[in-house]
N, C-alpha and C positions, 0 to 999 in steps of 0.2 A: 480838631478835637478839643473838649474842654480842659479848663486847667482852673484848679481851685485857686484863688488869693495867697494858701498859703503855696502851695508848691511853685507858684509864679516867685515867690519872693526868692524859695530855695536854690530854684532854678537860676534868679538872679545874684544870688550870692554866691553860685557854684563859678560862677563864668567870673565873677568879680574876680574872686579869690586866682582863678587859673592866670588869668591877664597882669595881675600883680605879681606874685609869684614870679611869672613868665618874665617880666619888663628888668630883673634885680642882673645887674653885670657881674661877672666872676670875676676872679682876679685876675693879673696881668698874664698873657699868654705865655709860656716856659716852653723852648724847647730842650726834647728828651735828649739824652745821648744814647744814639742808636745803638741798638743789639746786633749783634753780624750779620748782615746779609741785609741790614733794612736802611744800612745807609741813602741821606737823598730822598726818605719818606716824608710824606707832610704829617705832624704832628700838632698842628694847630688845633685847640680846644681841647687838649688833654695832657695830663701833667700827670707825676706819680700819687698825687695827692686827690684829682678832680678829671671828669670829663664832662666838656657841656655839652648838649644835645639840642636838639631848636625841633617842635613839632608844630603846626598849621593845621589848625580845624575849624570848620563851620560854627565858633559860637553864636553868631548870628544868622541873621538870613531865613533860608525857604529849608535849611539844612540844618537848623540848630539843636534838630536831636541828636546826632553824633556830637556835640559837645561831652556828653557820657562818656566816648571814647578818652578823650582826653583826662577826664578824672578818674578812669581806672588806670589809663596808664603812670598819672601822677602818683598814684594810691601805690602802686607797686615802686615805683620807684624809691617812694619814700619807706615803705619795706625795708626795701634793700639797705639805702641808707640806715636804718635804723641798725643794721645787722653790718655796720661798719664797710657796706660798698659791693665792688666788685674789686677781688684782689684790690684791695684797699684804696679803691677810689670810688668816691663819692658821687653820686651822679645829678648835675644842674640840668633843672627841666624848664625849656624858656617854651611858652605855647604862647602861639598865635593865631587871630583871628582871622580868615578870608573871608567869612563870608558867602562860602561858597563859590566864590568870584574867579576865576583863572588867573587873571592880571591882578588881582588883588595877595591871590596867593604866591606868584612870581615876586612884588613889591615886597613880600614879608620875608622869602627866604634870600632875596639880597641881603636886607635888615639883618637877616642872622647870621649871612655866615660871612658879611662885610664888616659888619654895626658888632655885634654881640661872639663874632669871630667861634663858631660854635662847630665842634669835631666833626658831626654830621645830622644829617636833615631824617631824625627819627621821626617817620611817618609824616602824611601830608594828606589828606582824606580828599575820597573821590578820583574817579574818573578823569574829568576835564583839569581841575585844579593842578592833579600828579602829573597829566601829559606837559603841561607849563611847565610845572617845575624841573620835572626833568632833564632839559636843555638845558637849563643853567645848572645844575646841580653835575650836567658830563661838561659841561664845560668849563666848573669852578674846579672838576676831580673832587667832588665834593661826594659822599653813599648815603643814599637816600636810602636806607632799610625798612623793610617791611610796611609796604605804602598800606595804608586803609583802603584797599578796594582790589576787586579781583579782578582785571581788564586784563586781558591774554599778552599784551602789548611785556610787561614787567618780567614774565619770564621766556619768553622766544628769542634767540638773535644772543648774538653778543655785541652789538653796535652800541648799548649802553648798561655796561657792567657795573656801573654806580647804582644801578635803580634797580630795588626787587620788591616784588609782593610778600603777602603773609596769607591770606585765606586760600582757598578755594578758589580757581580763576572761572570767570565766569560760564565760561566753556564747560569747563571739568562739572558743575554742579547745573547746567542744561543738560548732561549725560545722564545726569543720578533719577532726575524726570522723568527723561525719556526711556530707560532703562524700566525703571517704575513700570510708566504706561502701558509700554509695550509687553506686562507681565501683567497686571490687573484690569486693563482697558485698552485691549489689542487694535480696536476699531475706535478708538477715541476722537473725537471732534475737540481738537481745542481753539481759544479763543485766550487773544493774548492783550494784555495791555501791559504796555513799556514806555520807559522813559525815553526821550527822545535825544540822547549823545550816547559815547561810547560805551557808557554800563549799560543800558536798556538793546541798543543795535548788540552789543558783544555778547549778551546773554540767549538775545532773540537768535542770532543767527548760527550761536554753537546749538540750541534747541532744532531748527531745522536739520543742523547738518545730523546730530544725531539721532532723529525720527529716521531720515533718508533710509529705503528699502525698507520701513515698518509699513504698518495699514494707519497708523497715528498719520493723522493731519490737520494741519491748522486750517480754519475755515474763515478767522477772523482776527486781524490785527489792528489795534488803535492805539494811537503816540501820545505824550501831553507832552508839553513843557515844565519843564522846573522852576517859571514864573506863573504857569497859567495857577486861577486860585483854588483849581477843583477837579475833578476828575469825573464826578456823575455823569456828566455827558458823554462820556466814553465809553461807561460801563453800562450806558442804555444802549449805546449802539452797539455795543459786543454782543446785550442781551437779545438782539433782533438775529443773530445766528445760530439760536439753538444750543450753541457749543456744550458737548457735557463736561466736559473739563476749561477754568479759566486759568491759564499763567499768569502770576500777576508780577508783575519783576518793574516795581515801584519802591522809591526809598518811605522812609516809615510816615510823612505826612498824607504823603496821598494812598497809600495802602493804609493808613485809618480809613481815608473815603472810603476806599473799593472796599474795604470790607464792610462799612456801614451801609454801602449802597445794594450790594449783592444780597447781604442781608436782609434788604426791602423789599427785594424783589422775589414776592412770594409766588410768581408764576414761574422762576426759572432756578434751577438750586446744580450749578454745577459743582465740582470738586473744585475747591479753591485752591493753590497750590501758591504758596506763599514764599518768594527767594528769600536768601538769609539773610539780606541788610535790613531786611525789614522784617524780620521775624522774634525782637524782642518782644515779650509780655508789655511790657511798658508800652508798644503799639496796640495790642488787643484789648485790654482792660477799657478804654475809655471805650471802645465799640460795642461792649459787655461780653465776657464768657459765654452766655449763651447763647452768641448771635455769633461762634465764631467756630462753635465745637466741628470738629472732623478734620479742620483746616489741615493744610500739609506743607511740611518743608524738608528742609534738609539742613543737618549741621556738623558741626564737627566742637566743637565745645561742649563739659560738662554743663548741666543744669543745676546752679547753686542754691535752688531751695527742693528741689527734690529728694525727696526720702530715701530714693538710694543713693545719695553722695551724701548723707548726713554727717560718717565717718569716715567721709576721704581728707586724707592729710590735706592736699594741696585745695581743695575745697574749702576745708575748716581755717587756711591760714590766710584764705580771699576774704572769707566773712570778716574772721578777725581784726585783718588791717585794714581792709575799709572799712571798719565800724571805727580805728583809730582815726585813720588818715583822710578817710573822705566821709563822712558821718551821715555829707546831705545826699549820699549817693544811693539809687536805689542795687543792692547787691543781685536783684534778680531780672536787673536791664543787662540784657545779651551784651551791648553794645559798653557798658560799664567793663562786662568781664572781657570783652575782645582788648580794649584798650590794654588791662592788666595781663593777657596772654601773651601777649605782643611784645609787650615791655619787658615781660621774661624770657622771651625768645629774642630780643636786644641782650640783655644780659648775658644771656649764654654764648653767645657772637661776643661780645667784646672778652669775656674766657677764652674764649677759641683763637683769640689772634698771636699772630706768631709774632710780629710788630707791632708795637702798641702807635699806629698811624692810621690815615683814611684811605693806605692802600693794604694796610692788616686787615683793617675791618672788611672790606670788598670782598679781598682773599677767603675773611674766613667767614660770611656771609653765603658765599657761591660754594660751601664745600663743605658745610653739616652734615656730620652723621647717623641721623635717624636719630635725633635728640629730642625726649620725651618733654615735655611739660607739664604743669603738675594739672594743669583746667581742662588740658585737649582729651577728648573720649580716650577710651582703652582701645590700642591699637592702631593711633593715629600719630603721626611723631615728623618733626620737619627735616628733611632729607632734599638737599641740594647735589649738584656736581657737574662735572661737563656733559655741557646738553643737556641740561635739566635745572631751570632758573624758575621749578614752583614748588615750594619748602613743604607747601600741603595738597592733594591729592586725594585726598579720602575722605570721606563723609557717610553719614546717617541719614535713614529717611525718618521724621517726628511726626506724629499726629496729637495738635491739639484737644487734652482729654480734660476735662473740668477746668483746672485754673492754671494748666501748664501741660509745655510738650511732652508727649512719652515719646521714645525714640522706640524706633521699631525694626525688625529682620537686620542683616549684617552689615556690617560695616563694609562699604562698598569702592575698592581702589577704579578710581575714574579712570585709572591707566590700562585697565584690563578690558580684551575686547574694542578699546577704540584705537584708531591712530595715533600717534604723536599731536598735542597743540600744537597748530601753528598759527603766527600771524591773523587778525583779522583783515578781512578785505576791505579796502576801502569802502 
């Protein structure tokens, strides 16, 4: 998609800014003197005064619109900070760049939590990048909270209690489709294009399992790569099955194509069905508003320029501090305020511990109670505990109506009517 001269520069100066920022050392490591019962905890990267945290994101690469992430999480942080901490510590945000890369993201969270000795590995975006990291992060006993990405893997099992999600796992929001379908388009043909690792197969195949015993059927499936440089080739072939429904479960460079392509093609107009990593404004606008209207997705986050959140507190204090703290930030990129929801939902977790250590934070990670934040829809709230390692579960279906999503019918708990998430299969 196009990028003006000026927004290349801002874009340029947003990533500068995250990487410098991110690179500054804190002071020498303190340990705490334990509270009863937390003797023998690791307390590395956090003091009465400061905790650091270390985050990894695609600023460059085939993936460097999620760098947004990163600067709404920064934005909230520095909030916080402004407002004297969490119970009075201050929070150091060091970000790093993968690249999108696996091995590249494994190399950076050594870096921090060897090099820059940092409490925990807040967020790591992606699919591939988070399964890397993982391993090392159970086997540093390092808590890698609320990863950027909804893969089923983060809350199944307890073989790795360090590691949790924050969205909607991919499963859970292939239910919210299929549910849809199955209620406005009984006899539906769809036609799917997905990424080809574990967010596209995790998405594609909680989608299958939950059409199973519907009349909904997939007629056509096509893969790309995260190198390849296009996707129109995939989306002519999709177009030769008819399908009247297309799932398009692509992150936001190639779901610009598929939407500009689908668009073109004025002999076939399915129901586009757009997943939520891809579904900030900031991806449709370059393909034009009107080349995108009816679109559909599902969410679970407020919409910050929308007319009905104009007088929502925690709305009005997102605008506000990002127009401080991050200025080149667009406030109505989804993936902006994901960053900033996430970071509040960190926050509230390092409240919640009983120890102020990286086996408090674990503890109090895995055992939320229905704690509201101030961006998430009405009625959706993050809720952990034993046998249940996915903090959100609930979602909206949105239809793109002139320059923005309208969200539409109830709010829909993915947990009702289906089985327990389990495991993806190989």
């Amino acid at each position: 998609m196009g990028t003006s001269p000026v927004r290349k520069a801002m874009a340029a100066a947003a990533v500068a800014g995250l990487l410098a920022s991110g690179c500054r050392l804190g002071s020498a490591e303190v340990t705490l003197a334990a509270p009863p019962g937390c003797a023998g905890q690791t307390a590395t990267g956090i003091t009465p005064a400061s905790v650091k945290v270390g985050g990894i994101y695609p600023l460059s690469g085939p993936a460097s619109a999620y760098a947004a992430v990163a600067q709404g999480a920064r934005a909230y942080f520095d909030h916080v900070n402004e407002q004297g901490g969490v119970d009075g510590r201050r929070i150091e945000f060091l970000v790093r760049d993968d690249a999108y890369q696996p091995a590249r993201a494994v190399e950076e969270a050594r870096r921090l939590v060897l090099h820059d000795r940092v409490f925990a590995l807040f967020q790591t975006l992606g699919t591939p990048s988070t399964m890397a990291v993982r391993e090392y992060a159970h086997r540093r006993r390092v808590p890698q909270p609320f990863v950027a990405t909804g893969a089923t893997e983060w809350g199944v099992g307890t073989a790795r209690p360090w590691t949790i999600g924050f969205q909607p796992s991919y499963v859970a929001e292939a239910r919210v489709y299929a549910r849809y379908l199955a209620e406005v388009r009984p006899r539906a043909r769809v036609a799917v294009l997905y990424q080809n690792d574990d967010f596209g197969r995790d998405l594609l195949d909680g989608f299958r399992e939950a059409i199973a015993g519907t009349s909904v059927r997939i007629v056509a499936a096509r893969s790309y790569e995260v190198t390849d440089p296009g996707v129109q080739g995939q989306l002519a072939n999709l177009a030769e099955s008819r399908a009247d429904v297309l799932l398009d479960v692509s992150t936001p460079k190639f779901a610009a194509q598929a939407l500009a392509a689908d668009a073109a093609m004025t002999g076939w107009n399915p129901l586009h069905i757009l997943n939520s990593v891809a579904a900030s404004p900031a991806v449709l606008k370059p393909v034009g508003h009107d080349k995108v209207q009816g679109v559909v997705t599902a969410g679970y986050l407020k919409e910050p320029t929308a007319p009905e959140w104009a007088d929502d507190p925690g709305v009005r204090a997102y605008l506000a501090a990002l127009a401080r703290h991050a200025p080149g930030a667009d406030p109505a990129n989804q993936q902006v305020l994901y960053g900033w929801t996430a970071a509040q939902a960190f926050a509230e977790t390092l409240r919640r511990m009983r120890c102020p250590s990286r086996e408090g934070l674990r503890e109090a990670m895995r055992s939320l109670p229905g704690v509201k934040l101030d961006t998430l829809l009405p009625g959706i709230t993050l809720t952990t505990g034993p046998g249940d390692g996915f903090p959100i579960e609930s979602m909206q279906l949105a239809r793109f109506k002139g320059d923005r999503w309208v969200s539409f019918g109830d709010v829909i708990d993915t947990r009702a009517g289906f089985p327990p998430v389990t495991a993806r299969r190989p």
